[in-house]
C-alpha positions as CSV (number, residue, x, y, z in Angstrom):
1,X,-46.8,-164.4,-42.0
2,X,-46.3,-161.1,-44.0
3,X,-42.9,-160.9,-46.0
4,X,-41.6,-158.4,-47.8
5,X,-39.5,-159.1,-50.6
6,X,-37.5,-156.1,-52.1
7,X,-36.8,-156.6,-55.6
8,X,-38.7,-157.9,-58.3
9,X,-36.4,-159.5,-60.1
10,X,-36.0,-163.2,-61.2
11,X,-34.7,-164.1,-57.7
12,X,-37.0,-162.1,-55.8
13,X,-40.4,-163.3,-57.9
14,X,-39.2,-166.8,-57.6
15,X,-38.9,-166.5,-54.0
16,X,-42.4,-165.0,-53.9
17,X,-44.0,-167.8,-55.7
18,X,-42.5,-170.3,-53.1
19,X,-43.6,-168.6,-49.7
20,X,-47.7,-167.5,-51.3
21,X,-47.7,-171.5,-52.2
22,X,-46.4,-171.9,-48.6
23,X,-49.5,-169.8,-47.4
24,X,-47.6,-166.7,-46.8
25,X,-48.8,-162.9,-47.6
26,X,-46.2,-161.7,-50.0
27,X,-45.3,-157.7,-50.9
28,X,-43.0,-157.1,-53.8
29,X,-41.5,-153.9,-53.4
30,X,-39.8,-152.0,-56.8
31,X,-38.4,-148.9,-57.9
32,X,-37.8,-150.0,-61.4
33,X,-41.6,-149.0,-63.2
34,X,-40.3,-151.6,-66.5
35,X,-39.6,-154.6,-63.4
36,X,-43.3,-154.1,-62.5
37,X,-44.7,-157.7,-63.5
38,X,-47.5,-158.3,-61.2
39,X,-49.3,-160.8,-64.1
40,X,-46.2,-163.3,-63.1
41,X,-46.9,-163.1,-59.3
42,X,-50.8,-162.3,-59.1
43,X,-51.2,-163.4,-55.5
44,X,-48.6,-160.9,-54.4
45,X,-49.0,-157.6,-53.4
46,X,-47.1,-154.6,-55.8
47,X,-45.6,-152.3,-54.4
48,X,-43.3,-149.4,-57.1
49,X,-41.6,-147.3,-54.6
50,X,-37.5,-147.3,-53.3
51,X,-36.9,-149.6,-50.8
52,X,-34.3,-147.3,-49.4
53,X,-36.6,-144.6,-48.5
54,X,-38.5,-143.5,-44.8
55,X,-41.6,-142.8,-46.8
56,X,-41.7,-145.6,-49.4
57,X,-41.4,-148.0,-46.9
58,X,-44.1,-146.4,-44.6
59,X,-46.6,-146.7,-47.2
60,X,-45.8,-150.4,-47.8
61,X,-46.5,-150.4,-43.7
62,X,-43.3,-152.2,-43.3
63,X,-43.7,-152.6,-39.4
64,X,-46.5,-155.0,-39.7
65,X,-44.2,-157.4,-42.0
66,X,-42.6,-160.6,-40.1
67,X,-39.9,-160.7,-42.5
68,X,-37.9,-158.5,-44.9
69,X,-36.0,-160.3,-47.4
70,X,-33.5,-157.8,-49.8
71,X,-33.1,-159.7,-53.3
72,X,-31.7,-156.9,-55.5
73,X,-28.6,-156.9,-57.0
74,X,-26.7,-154.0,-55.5
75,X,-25.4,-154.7,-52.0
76,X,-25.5,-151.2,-50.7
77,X,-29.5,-150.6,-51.5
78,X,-30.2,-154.3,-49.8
79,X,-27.6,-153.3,-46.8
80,X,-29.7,-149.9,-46.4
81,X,-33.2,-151.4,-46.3
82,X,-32.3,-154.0,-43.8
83,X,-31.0,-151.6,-42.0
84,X,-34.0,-149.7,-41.9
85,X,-36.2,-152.5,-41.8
86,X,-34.7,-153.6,-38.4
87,X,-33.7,-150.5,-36.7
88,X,-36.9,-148.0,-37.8
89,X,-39.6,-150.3,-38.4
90,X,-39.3,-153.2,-35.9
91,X,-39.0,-155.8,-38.4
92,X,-38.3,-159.2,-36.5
93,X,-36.3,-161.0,-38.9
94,X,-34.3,-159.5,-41.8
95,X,-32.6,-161.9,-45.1
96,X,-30.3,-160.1,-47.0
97,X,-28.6,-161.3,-50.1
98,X,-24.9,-160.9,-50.6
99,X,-23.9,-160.4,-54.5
100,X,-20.1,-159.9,-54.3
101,X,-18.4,-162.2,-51.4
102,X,-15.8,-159.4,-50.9
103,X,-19.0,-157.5,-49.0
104,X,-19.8,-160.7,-47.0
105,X,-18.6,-158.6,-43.8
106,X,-20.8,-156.5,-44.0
107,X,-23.7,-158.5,-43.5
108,X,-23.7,-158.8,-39.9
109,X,-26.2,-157.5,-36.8
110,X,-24.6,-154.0,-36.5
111,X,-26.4,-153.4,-40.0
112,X,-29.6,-155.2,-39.2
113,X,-29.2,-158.6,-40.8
114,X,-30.5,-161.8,-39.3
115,X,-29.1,-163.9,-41.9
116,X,-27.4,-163.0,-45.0
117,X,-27.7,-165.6,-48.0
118,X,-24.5,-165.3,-50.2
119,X,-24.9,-166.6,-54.2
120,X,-21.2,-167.6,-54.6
121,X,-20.4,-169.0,-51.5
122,X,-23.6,-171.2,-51.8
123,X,-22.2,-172.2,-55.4
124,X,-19.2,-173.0,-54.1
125,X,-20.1,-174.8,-51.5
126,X,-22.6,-177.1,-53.6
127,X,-19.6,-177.9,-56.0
128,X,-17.5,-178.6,-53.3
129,X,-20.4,-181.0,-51.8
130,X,-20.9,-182.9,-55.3
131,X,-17.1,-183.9,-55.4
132,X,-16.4,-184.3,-52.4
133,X,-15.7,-187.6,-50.3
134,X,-14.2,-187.6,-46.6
135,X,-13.8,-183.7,-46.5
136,X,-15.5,-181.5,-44.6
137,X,-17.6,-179.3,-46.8
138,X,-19.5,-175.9,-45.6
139,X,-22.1,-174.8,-46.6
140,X,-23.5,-172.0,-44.1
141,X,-22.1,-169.7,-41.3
142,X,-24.9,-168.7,-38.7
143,X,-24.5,-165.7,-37.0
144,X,-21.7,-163.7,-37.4
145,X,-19.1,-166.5,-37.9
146,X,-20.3,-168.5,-34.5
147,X,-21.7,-171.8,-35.7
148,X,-21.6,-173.7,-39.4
149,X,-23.4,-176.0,-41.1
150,X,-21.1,-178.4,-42.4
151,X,-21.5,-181.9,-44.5
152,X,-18.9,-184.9,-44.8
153,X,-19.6,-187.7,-47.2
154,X,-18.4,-191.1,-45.3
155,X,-15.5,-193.0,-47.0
156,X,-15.4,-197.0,-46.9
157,X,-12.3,-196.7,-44.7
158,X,-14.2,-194.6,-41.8
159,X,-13.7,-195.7,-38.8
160,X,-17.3,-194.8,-38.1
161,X,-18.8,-196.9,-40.4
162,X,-20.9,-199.4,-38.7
163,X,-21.1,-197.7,-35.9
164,X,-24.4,-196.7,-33.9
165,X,-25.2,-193.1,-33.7
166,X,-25.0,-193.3,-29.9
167,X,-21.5,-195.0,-30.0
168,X,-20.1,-191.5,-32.2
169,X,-18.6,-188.8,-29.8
170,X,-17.7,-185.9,-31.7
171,X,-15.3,-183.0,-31.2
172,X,-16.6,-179.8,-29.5
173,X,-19.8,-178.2,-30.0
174,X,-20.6,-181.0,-33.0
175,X,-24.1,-181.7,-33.5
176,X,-25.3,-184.6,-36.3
177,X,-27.9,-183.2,-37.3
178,X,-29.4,-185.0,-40.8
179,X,-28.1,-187.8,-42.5
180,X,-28.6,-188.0,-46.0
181,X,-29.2,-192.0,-47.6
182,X,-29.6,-192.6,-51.1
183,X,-30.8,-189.0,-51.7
184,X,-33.4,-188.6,-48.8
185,X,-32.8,-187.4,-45.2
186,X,-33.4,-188.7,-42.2
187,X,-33.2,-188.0,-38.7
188,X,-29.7,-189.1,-36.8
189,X,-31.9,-191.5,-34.7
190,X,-29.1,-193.0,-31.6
191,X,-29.9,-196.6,-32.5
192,X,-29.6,-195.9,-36.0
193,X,-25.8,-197.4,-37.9
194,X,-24.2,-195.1,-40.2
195,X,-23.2,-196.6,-43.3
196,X,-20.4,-195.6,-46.3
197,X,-21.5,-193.3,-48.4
198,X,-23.9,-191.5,-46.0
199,X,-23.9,-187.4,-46.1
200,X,-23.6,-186.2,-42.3
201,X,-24.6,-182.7,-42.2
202,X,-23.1,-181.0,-38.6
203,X,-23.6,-177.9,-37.1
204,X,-20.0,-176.8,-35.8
205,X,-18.0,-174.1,-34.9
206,X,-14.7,-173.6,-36.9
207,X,-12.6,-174.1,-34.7
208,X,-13.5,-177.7,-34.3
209,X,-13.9,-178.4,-38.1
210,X,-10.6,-179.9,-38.3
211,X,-10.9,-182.5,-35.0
212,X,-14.0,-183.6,-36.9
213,X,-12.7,-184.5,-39.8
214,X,-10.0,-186.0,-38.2
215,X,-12.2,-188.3,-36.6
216,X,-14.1,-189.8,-39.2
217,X,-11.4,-189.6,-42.1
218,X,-8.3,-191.4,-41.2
219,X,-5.7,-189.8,-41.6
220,X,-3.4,-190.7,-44.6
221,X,0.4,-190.9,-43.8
222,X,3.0,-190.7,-46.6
């Protein structure tokens, strides 16, 4: 695939690096001349121009990119090229990273974005997932709010515990979709037990986030 990446930054080289070693045809796009470090990136194509501008992004012949991933720092330049990127040059699918989680709203399809990768909330989230046993912990929203990936670590007192994947019914839209066991994932195969301690990750809409946690947490009464 092509993908551009705008902003050359620490985040957006970094990102680079990981898709060209993933056999993918990178362009960096930056306005800054002094962020213009092609020696740390070789493989990638350069590219100084604004991102937020018709012409700059016709010369970087945007339409024949796959992906457009916005890395810089300032919300309204990364909400303006996605836009842009989706709407003028028929890019398919559009990342967009989210500085300040007051703007996460934003980020939706009316301005173009197919996903939208927030720092904090990720953060957050990761903490949350560390320190957390028999809560339900999320970690994503996909589009616009209608699905979540979510992750509850087993306690001993689970009433699933034991039980076969096949034997688990769970609330609403709930989908098992990984288990994690002593730090490597698996497959939720139907035959397969889970056990305490497991990490189930779920995708689920909110609305049915409570019902699952409910299920496998018992629920404590004082």
């Amino acid at each position: 695939m092509r993908i551009s990446i705008v902003g050359a930054g620490n985040v957006g080289r970094s990102i680079a690096r990981e898709l060209i070693a993933n056999g993918h045809e990178v362009l960096l796009i930056e306005k800054e001349p002094h962020a213009i470090k092609s020696d740390t990136v070789p493989e990638a194509e350069w590219l100084l121009a604004d991102a937020c501008e018709m012409d700059s992004l016709a010369e970087a012949d945007l339409q024949t990119c796959d992906v457009s991933i916005a890395t810089t720092g300032d919300d309204k330049a990364n909400l303006v090229h996605i836009l842009l990127a989706k709407t003028e040059f028929g890019v398919p699918r559009t990342v967009a990273r989210v500085n300040h989680p007051s703007n996460e709203w934003m980020f939706d399809e009316q301005w173009g974005v197919d996903v939208a990768v927030s720092t904090p909330r990720i953060m957050s989230a990761l903490v949350e997932e560390a320190v957390s046993v028999g809560a339900v912990v999320r970690l994503m929203t996909f589009k616009k709010g209608s699905a979540n990936l979510v992750e509850l670590t087993l306690p001993e007192d689970s009433p699933a515990v034991g039980k076969r994947v096949r034997d688990l019914s769970f609330p609403g839209d709930g989908v098992l979709v990984a288990i994690v066991r002593d730090g490597r994932s698996r497959a939720p195969e139907q035959d397969a037990a889970v056990e305490v301690g497991d990490e189930l990750l779920f995708t689920i809409s909110e609305e049915h986030e409570r019902e699952l946690s409910h299920y496998l947490v018992p629920v404590t009464k004082g």
